[in-house]
C-alpha positions in Angstrom: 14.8 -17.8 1.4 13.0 -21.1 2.8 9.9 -22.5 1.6 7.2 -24.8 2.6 6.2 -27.5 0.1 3.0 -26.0 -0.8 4.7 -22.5 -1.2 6.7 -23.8 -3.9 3.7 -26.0 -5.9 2.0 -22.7 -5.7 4.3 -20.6 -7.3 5.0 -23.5 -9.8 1.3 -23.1 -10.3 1.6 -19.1 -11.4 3.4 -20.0 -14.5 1.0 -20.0 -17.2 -1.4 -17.8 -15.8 -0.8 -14.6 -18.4 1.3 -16.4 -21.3 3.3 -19.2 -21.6 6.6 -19.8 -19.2 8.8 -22.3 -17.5 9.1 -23.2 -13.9 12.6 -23.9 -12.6 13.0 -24.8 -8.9 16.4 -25.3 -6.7 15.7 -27.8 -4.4 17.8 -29.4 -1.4 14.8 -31.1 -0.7 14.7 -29.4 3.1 11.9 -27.9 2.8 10.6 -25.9 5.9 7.5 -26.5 7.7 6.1 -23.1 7.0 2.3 -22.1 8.2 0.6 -20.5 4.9 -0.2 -17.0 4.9 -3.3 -17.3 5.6 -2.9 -18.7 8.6 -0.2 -16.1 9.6 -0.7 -12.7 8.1 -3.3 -10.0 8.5 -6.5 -11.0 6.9 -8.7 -7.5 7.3 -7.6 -6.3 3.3 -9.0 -9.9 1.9 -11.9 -9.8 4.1 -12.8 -6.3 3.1 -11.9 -7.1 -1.1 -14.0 -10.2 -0.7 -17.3 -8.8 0.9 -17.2 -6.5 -1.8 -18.0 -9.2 -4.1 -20.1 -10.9 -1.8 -17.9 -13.6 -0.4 -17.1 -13.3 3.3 -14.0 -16.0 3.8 -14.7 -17.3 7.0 -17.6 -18.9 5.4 -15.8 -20.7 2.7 -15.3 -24.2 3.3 -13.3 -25.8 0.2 -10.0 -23.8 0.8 -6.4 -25.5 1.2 -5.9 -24.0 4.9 -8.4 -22.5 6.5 -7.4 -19.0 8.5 -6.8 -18.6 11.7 -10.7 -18.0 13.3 -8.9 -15.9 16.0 -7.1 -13.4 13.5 -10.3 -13.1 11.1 -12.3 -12.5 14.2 -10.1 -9.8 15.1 -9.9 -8.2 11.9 -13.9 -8.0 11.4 -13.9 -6.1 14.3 -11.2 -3.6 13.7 -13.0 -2.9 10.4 -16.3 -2.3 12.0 -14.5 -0.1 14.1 -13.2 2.5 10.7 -17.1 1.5 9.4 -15.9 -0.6 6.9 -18.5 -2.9 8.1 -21.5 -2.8 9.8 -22.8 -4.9 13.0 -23.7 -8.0 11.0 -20.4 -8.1 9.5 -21.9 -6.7 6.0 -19.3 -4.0 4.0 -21.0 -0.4 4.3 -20.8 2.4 1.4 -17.2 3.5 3.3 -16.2 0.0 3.2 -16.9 -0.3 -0.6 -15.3 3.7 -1.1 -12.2 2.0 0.7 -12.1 -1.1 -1.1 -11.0 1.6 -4.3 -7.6 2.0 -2.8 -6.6 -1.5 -1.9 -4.2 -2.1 -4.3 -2.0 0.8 -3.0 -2.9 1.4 0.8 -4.5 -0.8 4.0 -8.2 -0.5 4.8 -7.0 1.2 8.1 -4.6 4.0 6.4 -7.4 4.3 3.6 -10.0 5.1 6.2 -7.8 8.0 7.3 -7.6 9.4 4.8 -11.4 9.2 3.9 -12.0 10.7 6.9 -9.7 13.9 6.5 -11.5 14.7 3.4 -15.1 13.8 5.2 -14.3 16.5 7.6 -12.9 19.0 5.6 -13.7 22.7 4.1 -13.4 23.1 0.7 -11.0 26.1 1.9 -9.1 24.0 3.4 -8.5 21.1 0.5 -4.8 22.1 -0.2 -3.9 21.6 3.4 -5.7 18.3 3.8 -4.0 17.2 0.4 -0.6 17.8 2.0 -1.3 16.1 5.0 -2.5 12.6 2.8 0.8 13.5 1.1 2.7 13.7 4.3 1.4 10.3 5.4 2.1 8.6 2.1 5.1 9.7 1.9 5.6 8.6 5.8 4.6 5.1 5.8 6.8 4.3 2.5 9.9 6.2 3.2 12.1 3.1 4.5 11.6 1.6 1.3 12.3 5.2 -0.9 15.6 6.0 0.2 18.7 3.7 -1.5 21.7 6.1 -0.7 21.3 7.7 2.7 25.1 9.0 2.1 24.0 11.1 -1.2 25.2 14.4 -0.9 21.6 16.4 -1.7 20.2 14.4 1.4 22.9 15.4 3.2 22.8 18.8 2.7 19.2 19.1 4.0 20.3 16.6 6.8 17.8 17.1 9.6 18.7 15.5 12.5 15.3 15.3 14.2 13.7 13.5 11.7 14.3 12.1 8.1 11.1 13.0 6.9 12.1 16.6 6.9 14.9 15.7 5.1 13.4 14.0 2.5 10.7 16.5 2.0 13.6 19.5 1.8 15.6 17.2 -0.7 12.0 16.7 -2.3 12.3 20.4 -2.8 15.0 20.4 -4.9 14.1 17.3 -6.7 10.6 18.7 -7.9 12.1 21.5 -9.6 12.4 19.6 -12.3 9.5 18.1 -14.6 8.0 14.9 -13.8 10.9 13.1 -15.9 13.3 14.4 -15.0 12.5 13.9 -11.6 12.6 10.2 -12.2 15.8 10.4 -14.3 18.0 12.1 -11.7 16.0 10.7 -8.7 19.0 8.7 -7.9 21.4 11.4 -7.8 19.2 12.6 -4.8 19.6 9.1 -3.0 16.0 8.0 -4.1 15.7 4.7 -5.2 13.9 4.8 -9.1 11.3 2.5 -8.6 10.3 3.3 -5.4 10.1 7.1 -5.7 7.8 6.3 -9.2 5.6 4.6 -7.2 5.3 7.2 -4.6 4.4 9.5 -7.0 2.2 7.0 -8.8 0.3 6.7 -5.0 0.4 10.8 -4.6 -1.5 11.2 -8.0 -3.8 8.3 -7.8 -4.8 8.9 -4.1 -5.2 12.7 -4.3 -7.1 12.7 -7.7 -9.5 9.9 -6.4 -10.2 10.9 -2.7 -10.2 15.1 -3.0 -11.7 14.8 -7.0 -8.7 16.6 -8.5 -9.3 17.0 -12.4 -7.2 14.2 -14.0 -5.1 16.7 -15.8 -4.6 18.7 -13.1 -1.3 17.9 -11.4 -0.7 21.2 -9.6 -0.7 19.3 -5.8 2.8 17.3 -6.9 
């Protein structure tokens, strides 16, 4: 993978941060001319995070590279369009509530969510919880499946779309405890790692937006 010169003093600069470690770079000495990330990526998650502690990062002036004005202008809006923000650019009470699930989701899929639950009956929680589930379980399953060729996903081989055949393979799968769901995970062509984190997102997501008990697991 190519570098820019400041990408590779700032990961030099990581070691050290939690305990002691060394740094040991391979260099050619070709470094690429690489804009940061934060001139190139999507800003609206770091705008959001920082609000929420009172910064707002278009106003920061000592920074190595500033953003792109364009991109953070553009972000601002799309979050006063979920009502993460308000009109003066300010995080609301939805903004802070989304600002709880950064760490595993966007602003923009977190606001979804929020607002299935806003606008659901309490008769219908299990069927909202399934539908969260369903897009959770949508917008990570590129990264969740290692062996497409593993014969329990291809018995339940759906040809219109491979969320139906994960979920039937999930149905299998979950027969087992939570343990042994992770120990034989890759027997159903589900990368480890992946699949606990999907779970991990399923638990965490459904407990803290529909106020599931947090020993009751009955939704997985």
């Amino acid at each position: 993978e190519s570098i820019s010169l400041k990408m590779a003093k700032q990961r030099r600069g990581r070691v050290g941060r939690t305990r002691r470690g060394v740094y040991v770079g391979i260099v050619n000495y070709d470094y690429q001319n690489i804009e940061p990330q934060i001139k190139t990526n999507d800003l609206a998650a770091s705008l959001l995070s920082l609000r929420n502690i009172e910064i707002k990062l278009e106003e920061v002036e000592k920074l190595p590279d500033k953003p792109n004005e364009e991109q953070v202008l553009r972000n601002i809006e799309d979050l006063k369009a979920i009502g993460a923000l308000n009109e003066d650019g300010n995080i609301t009470e939805k903004g802070k509530e989304i600002c709880l699930y950064s760490n595993d989701f966007s602003p923009f899929f977190a606001a979804v969510i929020l607002n299935i639950r806003d606008n659901m009956a309490e008769k219908d929680r299990e069927y909202h919880e399934i539908l969260a589930a369903l897009i959770i379980l949508i917008m990570t399953s590129q990264q969740l499946v290692l062996n497409p060729n593993s014969l329990n996903l291809q018995r339940h081989y759906n040809q219109s779309s491979d969320i139906i055949t994960i979920l039937k393979t999930f149905g299998d799968l979950f027969e087992n405890s939570f343990q042994e769901q992770k120990d034989k995970c890759i027997r159903f062509g589900f990368e480890p790692n992946a699949f606990s984190r999907l779970i991990t997102s399923f638990s965490n997501f459904i407990h803290k937006v529909f106020k599931r008990k947090e020993n009751d697991r009955g939704f997985l």
